[in-house]
N, C-alpha and C positions, 0 to 999 in steps of 0.2 A: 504494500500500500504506500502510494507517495507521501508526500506532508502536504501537497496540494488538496489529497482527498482529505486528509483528515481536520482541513482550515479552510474548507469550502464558504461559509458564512464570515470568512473575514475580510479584510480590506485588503485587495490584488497586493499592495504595497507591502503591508505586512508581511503575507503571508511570503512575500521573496525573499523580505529580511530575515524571517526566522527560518529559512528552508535554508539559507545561507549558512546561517549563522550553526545553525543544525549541522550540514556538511563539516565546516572549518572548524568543529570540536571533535565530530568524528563519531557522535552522537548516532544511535540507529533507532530509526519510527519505529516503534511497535505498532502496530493495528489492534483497536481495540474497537467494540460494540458501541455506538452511539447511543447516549444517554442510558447506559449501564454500568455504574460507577461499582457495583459488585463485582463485576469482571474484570475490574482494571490491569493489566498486565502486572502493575507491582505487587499484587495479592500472590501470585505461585510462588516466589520467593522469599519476598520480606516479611510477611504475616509470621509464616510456618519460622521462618530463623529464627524473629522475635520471640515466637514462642514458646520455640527451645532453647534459647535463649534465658528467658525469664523462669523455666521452671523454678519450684522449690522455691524461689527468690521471693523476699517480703519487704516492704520501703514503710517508712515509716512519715516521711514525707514526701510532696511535691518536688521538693528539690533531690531529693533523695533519686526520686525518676527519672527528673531531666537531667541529672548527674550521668545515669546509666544509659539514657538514651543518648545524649552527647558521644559516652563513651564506646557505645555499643556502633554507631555509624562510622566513628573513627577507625577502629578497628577491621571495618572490612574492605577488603580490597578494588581495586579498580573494577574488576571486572565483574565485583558485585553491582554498583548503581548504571 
């Protein structure tokens, strides 16, 4: 699927800027189901990581979470995101 299909409802202008911009990071489109935010492509990966991830584990506060969450994106490799 191009990134033209999937920014059909944008402005011509945009959508070359970020098709660009897409390319020159080296970034690759996922296709994903319109207007089904349950399916997103980041769910078959990142959910289930997180998950195992988080077993056993108990925070006692907010910060406490976004301490691990910080530290958990850090930790993973390129060719995770």
């Amino acid at each position: 699927m191009s990134a033209k299909s999937l920014h059909d409802n944008a402005l011509p202008d945009l959508v070359k800027i970020t098709s660009q911009k897409t390319e020159e990071l080296g970034w690759e489109v996922l296709s994903h189901a319109p207007y089904s935010p349950d399916t997103a492509p980041s769910d078959y990966h990142l959910i289930p990581s997180m998950k195992h991830s988080l077993a056993e584990k108990y925070y006692k506060s907010n910060d406490e979470v976004k301490k691990w969450v910080d530290e958990y994106f850090a930790s993973q490799p390129a060719e995770f995101f």
